[in-house]
N, C-alpha and C positions, 0 to 999 in steps of 0.2 A: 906601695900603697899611695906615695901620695900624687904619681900619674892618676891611678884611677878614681884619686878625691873628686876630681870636677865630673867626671861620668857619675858617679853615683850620688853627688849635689845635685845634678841635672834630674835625676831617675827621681831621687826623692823627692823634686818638685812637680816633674809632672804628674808622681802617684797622687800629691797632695792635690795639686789642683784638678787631677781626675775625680779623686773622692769630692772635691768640693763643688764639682758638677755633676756628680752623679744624681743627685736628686732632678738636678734639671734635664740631664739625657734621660731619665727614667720618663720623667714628664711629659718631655716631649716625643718617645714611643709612645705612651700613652693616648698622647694628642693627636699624633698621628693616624693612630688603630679606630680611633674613635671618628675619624674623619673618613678613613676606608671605608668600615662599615655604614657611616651615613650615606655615601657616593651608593653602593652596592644596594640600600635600603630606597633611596631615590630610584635608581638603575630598575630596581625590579618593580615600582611602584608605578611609572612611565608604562613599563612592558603591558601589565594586569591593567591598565586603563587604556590602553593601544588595544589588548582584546576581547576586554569589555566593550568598548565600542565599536570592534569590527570595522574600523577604519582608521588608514593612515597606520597601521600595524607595523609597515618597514622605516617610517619614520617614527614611532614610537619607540623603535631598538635603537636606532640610533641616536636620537635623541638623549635617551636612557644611558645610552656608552657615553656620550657627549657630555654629559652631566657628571654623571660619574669619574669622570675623567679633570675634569673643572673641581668638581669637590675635593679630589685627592692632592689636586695641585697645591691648592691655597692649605690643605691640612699638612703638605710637606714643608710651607714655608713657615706657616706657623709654629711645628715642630721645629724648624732648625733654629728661628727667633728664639724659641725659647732653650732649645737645647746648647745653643751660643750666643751667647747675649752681644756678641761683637758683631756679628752676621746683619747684613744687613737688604730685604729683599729687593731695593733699590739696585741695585750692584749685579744681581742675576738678571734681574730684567733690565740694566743696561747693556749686558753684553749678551742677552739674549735677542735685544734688538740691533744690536752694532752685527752680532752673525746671523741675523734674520736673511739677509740679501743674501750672501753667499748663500745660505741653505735653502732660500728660495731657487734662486739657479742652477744649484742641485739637484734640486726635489721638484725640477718642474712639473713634470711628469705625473707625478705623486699628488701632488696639488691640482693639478689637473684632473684627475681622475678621481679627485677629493672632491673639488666642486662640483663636476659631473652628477658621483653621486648624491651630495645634498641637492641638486636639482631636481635628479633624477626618486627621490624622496620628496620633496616636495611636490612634484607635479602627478607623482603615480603613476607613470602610463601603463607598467603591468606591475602585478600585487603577489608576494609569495602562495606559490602553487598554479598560478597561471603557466602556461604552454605557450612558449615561444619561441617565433626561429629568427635568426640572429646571421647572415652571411649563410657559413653551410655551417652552423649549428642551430640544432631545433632538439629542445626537451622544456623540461619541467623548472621551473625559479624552485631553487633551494633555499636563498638566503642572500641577502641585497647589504654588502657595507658598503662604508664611507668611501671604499679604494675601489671593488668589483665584483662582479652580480656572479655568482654561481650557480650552474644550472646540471639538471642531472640528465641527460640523453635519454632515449627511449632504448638503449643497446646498454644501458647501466653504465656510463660513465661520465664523471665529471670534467665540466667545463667553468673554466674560471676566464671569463670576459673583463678586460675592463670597463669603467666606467662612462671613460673618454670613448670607447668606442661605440655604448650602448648610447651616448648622447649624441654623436654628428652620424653615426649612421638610421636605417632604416630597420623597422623591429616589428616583425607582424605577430601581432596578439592572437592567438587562435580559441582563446578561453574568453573574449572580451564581452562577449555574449551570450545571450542565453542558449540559443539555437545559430544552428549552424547548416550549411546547404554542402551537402557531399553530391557526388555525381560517377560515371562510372559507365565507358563505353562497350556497347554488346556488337559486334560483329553479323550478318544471315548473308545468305547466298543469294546470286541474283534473281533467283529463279524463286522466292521466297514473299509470301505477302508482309510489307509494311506495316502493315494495320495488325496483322494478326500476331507479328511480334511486338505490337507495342501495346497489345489488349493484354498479352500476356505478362510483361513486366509490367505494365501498371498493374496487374494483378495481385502479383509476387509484394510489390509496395506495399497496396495496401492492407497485404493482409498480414503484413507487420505490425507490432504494436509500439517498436520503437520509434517507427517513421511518422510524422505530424502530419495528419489530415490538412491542418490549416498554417503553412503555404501546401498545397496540396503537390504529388510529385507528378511529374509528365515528362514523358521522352520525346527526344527529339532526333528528327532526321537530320547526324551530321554532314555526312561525305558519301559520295562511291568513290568508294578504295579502289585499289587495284586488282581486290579478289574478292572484295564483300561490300554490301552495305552498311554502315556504319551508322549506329545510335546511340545514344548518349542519354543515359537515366539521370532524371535530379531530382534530390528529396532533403527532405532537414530533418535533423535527429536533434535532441537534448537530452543530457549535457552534452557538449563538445568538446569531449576528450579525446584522445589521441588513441584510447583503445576502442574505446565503440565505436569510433567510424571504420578503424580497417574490418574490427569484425562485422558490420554492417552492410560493405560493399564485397567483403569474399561472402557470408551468405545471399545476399542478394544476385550473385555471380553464378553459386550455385544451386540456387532454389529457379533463375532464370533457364540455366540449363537444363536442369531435371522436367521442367515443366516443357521447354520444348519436346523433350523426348516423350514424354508422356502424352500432349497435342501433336505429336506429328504423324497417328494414324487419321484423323479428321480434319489434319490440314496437307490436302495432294501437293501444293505449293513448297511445303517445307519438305517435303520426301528428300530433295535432293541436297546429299551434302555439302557442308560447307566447301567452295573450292580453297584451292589453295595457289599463292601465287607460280604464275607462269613466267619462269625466262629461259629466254632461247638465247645460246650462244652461237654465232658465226664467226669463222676467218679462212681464210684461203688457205688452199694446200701449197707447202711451200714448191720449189720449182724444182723437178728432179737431179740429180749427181749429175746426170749424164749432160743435162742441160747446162747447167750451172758451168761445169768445166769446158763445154764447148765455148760458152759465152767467155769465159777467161783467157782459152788458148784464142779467140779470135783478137779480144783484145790484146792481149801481147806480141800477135805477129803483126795488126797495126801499129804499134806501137815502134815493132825493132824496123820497119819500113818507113816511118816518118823521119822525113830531113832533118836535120839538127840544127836548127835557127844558130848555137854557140858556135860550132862551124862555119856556118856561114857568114858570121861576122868577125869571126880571127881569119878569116881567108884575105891574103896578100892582095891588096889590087893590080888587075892587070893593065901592061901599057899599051 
């Protein structure tokens, strides 16, 4: 017993002075909890006035985390002040600044793509739900943090961009506007009136009710191809999303072709179908067996009849 006298001297002080803080760690949960929820009550106040006003909405979240985030700090320190009266938050934030450097050299990266996106927040250049392509990713902005922009493909899968890259590289907004100018080459034979295919899709345009009168559409004579003449329709649609325009140019594609077929008893010019490219292959026939080994047996009896230069320079001189 009296080895384990000083173990349980020890035990009975620290139960003592546990109970004699318990009101103060009580407290300072307390303090704490009250502090969480004011961050999260802040948090969501930001959010509801970011979409009350329809703008600035991706920095109004972040924001909102930023705060919240700030509120719960100072309600951890305040909890541990009171929860330890010996604690002191000078001493966290000195060696929070003494390993600031290393963590900075760390976390370069991180910080890097931290500032990016409060830039990239503050200046807006594309807004959650906008359409954008990024390198070889192009979809939808899901959700814009502090670290990197999330976007969701047109094939249903997500992509997580950093921030650092959505800042130094180039990023085309395809939603930036209200209207948008699609286009969309049609092919005819040589043999084929100009004019009369291009009476016809502008036809097909305008008797869409997506496509805007005013920039009005008009086709254009690209190229002659190698097997057709080429044209090229442009017209503007609103909104400019990424479904109406493909389904606006495959009807347009096929309302252009049905309508050919339908003008092509009253146009003698179109009777003739499209051609299709022409390549001719040429190469010589190789040179017959019989030929080929004549030409080898000639060169090797040239060959065993030609003097022997080594011979003739290991040969003895004569006197």
């Amino acid at each position: 017993m009296d080895i384990l006298k000083p173990a349980l001297t020890r035990i009975h002080a620290l139960t003592r002075d546990l109970l004699t803080q318990l009101p103060n760690i009580v407290l300072g949960i307390v303090v704490f909890f009250l502090f969480y929820w004011l961050g999260k009550f802040v948090r969501g106040t930001m959010r509801n006035f970011a979409q009350n006003q329809k703008k600035h909405l991706s920095l109004g979240l972040v924001l909102g985390r930023l705060a919240q985030g700030g509120i719960v700090f100072v309600g951890l320190l305040i909890a541990l002040v009171i929860a330890i009266p010996s604690f002191q938050p000078a001493q966290l934030i000195q060696i929070l600044g003494i390993s600031g450097v290393a963590i900075g050299f760390a976390f370069k990266d991180i910080l890097q793509n931290f500032l990016a996106g409060i830039l990239l927040l503050l200046t807006e250049p594309f807004r959650l739900g906008d359409q954008i392509k990024v390198g070889a990713f192009e979809g939808t902005v899901e959700d814009i943090q502090t670290r990197a922009t999330f976007i969701k493909t047109y094939d249903g899968r997500r992509v997580v961009i950093p921030n650092g890259e959505l800042f130094n590289q180039s990023v085309t907004v395809n939603t930036a506007y209200d209207h948008r100018r699609l286009e969309s080459d049609f092919g005819i034979g040589f043999g084929d009136s100009v004019e009369d295919a291009r009476a016809i899709i502008l036809q097909v345009l305008r008797e869409d009710e997506v496509v805007l009168s005013d920039p009005a559409p008009d086709v254009l004579l690209l190229e002659l191809g190698a097997s057709s003449v080429n044209l090229r329709a442009r017209w503007w649609i609103a909104p400019p999303r990424r479904r109406p325009c493909l389904a606006r140019q495959d009807h347009h594609a096929r309302q252009a072709g049905a309508d050919r077929e339908r003008h092509r008893p009253a146009l003698p010019d179109a009777a003739d179908p499209l051609p299709r490219p022409d390549r001719s292959h040429r190469w010589r026939p190789q040179a017959p067996a019989r030929r080929l080994a004549r030409r080898q047996g000639r060169g090797a009896q040239a060959a065993r009849h030609r003097p022997s230069t080594c011979g003739r320079l290991l040969e003895p001189p004569t006197s």
